[in-house]
C-alpha positions in Angstrom: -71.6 18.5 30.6 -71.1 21.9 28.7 -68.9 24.2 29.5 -70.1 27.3 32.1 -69.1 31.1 30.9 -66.1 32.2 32.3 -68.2 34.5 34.8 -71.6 33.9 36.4 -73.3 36.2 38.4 -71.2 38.2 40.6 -67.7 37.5 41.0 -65.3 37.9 43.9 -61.2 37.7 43.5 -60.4 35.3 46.5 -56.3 36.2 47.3 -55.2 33.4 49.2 -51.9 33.7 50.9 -50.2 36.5 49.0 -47.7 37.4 51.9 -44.4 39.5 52.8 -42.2 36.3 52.1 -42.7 36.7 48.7 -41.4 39.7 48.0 -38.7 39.0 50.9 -35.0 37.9 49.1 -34.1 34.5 50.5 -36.8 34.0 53.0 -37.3 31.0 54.5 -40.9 30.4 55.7 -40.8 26.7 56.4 -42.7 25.4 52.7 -41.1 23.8 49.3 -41.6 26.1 45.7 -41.7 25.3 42.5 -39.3 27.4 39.8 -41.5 30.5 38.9 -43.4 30.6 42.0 -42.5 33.5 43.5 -43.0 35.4 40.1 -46.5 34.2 40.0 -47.4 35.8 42.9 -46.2 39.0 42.2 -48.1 38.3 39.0 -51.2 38.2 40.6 -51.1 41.8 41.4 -52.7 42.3 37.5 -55.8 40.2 38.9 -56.3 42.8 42.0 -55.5 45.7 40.0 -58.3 44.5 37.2 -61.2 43.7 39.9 -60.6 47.0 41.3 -60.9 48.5 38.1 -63.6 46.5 37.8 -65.4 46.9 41.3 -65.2 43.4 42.1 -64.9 42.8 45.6 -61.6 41.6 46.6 -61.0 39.0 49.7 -57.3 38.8 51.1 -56.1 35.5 53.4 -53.6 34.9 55.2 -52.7 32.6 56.9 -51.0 32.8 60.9 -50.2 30.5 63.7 -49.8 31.1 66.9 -45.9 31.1 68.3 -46.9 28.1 70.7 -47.8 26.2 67.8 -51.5 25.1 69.3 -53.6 25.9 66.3 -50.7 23.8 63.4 -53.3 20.9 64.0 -52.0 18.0 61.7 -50.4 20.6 59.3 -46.9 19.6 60.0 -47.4 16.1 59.6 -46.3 16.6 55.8 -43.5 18.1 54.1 -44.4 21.7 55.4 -42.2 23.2 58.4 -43.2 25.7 60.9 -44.5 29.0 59.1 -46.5 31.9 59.5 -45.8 32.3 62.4 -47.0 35.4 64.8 -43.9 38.4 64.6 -42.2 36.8 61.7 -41.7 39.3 58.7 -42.8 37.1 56.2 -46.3 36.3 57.6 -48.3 39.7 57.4 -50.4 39.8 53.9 -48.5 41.8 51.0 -50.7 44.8 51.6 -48.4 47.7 49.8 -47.1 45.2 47.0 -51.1 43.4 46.1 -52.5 47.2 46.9 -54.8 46.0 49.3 -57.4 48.7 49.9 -59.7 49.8 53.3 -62.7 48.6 50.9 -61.4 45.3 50.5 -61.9 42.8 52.8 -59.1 40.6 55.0 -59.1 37.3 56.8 -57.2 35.4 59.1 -57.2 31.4 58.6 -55.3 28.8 61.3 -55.8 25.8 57.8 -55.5 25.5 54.4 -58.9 25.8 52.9 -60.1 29.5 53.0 -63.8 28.1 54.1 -62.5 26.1 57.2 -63.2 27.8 60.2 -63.8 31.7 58.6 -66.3 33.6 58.0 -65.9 33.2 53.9 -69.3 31.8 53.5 -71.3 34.5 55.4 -69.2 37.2 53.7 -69.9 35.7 50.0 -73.6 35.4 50.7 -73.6 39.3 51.7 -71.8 39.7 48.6 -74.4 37.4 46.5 -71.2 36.0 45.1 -71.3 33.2 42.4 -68.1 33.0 40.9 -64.6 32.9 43.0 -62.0 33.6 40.7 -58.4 32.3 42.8 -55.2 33.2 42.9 -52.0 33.0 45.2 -50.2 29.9 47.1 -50.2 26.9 46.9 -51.9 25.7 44.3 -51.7 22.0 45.5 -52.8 22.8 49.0 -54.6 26.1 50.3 -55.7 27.0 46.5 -56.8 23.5 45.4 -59.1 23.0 49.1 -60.6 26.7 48.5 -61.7 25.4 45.2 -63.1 22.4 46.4 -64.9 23.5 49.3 -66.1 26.7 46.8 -67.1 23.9 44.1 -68.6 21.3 46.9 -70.7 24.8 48.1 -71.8 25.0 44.3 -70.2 28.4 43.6 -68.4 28.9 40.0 -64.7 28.4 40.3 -62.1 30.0 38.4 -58.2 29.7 38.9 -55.5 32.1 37.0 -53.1 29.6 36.2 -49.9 31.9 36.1 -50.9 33.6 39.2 -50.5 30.7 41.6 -47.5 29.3 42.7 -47.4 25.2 44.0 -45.1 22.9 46.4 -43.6 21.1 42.8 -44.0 21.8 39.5 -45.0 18.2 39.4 -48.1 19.1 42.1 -48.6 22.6 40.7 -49.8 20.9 37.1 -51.6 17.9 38.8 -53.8 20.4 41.2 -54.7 22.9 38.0 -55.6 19.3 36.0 -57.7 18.3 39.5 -59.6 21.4 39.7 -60.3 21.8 35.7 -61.9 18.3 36.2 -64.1 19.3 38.7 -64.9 22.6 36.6 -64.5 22.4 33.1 -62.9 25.5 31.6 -61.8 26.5 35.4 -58.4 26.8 35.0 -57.5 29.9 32.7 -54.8 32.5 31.7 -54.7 35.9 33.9 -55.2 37.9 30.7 -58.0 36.1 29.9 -59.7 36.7 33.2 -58.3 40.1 33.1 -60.1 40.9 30.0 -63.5 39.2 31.2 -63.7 41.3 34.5 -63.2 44.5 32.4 -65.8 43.5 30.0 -67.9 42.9 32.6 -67.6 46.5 33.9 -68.3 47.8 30.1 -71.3 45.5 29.7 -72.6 46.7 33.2 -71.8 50.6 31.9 
């Protein structure tokens, strides 16, 4: 099939689970990193900066459990530990360091996928949004199921490959090779999706 543009439509930067514990020295919150993952993240913060600039919408995630542990499901069945857990100080969304704004908008998740159990879908249909441009943690689990679900709901998917951050290298690289099969040309460098949502602006000028 030929390759999509880079942008359809309108675009949304989806900011999935940017929190405090990465910018917290020597936190522990329960979950394996690859080298460079924490460095990614605080990458990402070109990408918000950009679709501000830009007046794309921006959607932040995080994700929180409760301190009884009801909502963890199957989640620790895995290699994960306990983590975001209510109270902790790594758990709140990086708000000052991502320069989350009142006119962006924030959700809660209890699972990895951004669409399972939130209101995503109704918010992207208010926001007649068509591509979701991704970045944050991890790229093998909560990124890679977001871009699923967003590809299996037909929406353009887009991931800034040094803005997100995996379990392994190993399942950092197999995840962007995943998603770039489902969505050829999906998988691109931040400045090159940097540049595209500026241009955007200047074309709509």
């Amino acid at each position: 099939m030929p390759k999509q543009p880079m942008i359809v439509g309108n675009p949304v930067l989806i900011v999935v689970d940017i929190q405090k514990s990465a910018f917290l020295r020597e936190y522990d919150n329960g979950i394996p990193h690859m080298p460079n993952f924490y460095e990614n993240l605080k990458r990402a913060r070109g990408m918000v900066d950009a679709a501000h600039e830009a007046d794309i919408p921006v959607i932040f995630f995080q994700e929180i459990h409760r301190k009884d542990l009801i909502d963890f499901g199957r989640e620790l069945d895995g290699d994960e530990d306990i983590h975001c857990l209510e109270g902790r100080p790594g758990t709140p969304v990086a708000a000052e360091e991502m320069d989350m704004r009142d006119t962006d908008y924030f959700i809660h998740k209890r699972r990895y996928s951004c669409f399972f159990g939130t209101e995503l879908e109704i918010l992207l249909k208010g926001l007649k949004a068509e591509t979701l441009i991704l970045v944050g943690a991890l790229t093998d689990v909560c990124v890679h199921y977001t871009f699923v679900d967003g590809h299996q709901n037909d929406y353009y998917c887009r991931v800034a490959r040094d803005c997100v951050g995996g379990s392994s290298q190993a399942a950092h690289d197999a995840s962007l090779n995943a998603m770039e099969y489902l969505q050829t040309g999906a998988v691109l460098p931040s400045a090159e999706l940097i540049a595209g949502m500026l241009e955007r602006k200047k074309d709509a000028a």
